[in-house]
N, C-alpha and C positions, 0 to 999 in steps of 0.2 A: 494359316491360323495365327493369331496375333495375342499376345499375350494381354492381358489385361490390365491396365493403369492404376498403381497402388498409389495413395495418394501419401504425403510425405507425412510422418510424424513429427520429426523433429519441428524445431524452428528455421525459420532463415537467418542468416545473417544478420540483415535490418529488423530482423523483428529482435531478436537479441541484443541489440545494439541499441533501441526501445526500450524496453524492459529496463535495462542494466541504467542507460541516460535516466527515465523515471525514475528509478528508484534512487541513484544519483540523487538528483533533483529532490526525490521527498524527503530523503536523509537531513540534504543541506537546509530546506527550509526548518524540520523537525530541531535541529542543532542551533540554528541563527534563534530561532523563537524560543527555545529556553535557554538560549546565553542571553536574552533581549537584545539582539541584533536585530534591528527594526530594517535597516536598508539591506543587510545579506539575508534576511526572509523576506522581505520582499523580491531582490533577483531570483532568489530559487522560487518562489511562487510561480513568478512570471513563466520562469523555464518549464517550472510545471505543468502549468496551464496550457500553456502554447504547444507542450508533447500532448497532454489528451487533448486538448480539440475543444472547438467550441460547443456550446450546447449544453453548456452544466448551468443547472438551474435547483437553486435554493437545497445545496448537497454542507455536507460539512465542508470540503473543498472550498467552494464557493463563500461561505460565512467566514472562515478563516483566510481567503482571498480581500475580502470586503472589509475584517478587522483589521489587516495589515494594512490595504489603500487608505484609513484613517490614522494611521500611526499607533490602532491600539494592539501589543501585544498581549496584556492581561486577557483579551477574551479570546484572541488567537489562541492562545495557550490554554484558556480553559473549553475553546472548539475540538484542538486537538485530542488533550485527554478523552472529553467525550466519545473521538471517533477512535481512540487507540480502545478503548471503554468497550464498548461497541464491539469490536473487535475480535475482542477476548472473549467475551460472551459469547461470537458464534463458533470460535475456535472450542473454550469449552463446549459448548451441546455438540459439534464434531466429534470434539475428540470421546466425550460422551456415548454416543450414538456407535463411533467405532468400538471403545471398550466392553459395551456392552454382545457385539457379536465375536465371531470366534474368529481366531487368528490363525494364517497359516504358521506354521512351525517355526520356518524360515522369514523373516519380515523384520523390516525399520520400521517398526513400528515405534512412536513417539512415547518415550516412558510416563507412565503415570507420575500426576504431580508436576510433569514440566511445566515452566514459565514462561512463554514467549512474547514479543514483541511487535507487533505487527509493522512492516515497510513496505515497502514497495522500491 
């Protein structure tokens, strides 16, 4: 009898290594475009881009890709907001949605009132 194949929770390596480089990557452009650092948001776009993969089509990503290949940061920056915007609103109905059911005793659960930042 042979025992059964659990399949792995964790992550791998590479996928870690993923993750950690994107969000790398979103930090630096997020920081170049409100210092208007128009050529170091545009590297870290690129880096961006090139870890998700092709196939993004008319996404906040994409429109803030599109303003930086013209030099403009002013609407980078107000894409961004938008999507940081965005963001928050589905964080609060989350966080929402959790406060309203019950909590076990024991839990990290995310203090009311917190303020978060969305990255990647």
């Amino acid at each position: 009898m042979t025992a059964a194949s659990i399949p792995p929770t964790s992550l791998t390596r590479p996928q870690i290594e993923t993750r950690s480089g994107t969000r790398n990557d979103y930090r630096q452009m997020v920081e170049a475009i409100r210092s208007g650092d128009l050529d170091g948001a545009q590297k870290a776009y690129d880096n961006l881009a090139t870890r998700l993969g092709a196939g993004r089509k008319d996404d906040a990503l994409t429109k803030i890709g599109q303003s930086l290949s013209t030099g403009d940061l002013t609407t980078a920056g107000a894409t961004l907001d938008q999507l940081e915007d965005r963001a928050q609103q589905v964080l609060g109905r989350l966080r929402k949605n959790l406060d309203d059911k019950p909590q076990p005793a024991n839990t990290n659960a995310v203090p009311k009132g917190s303020t978060y930042r969305i990255t990647i």
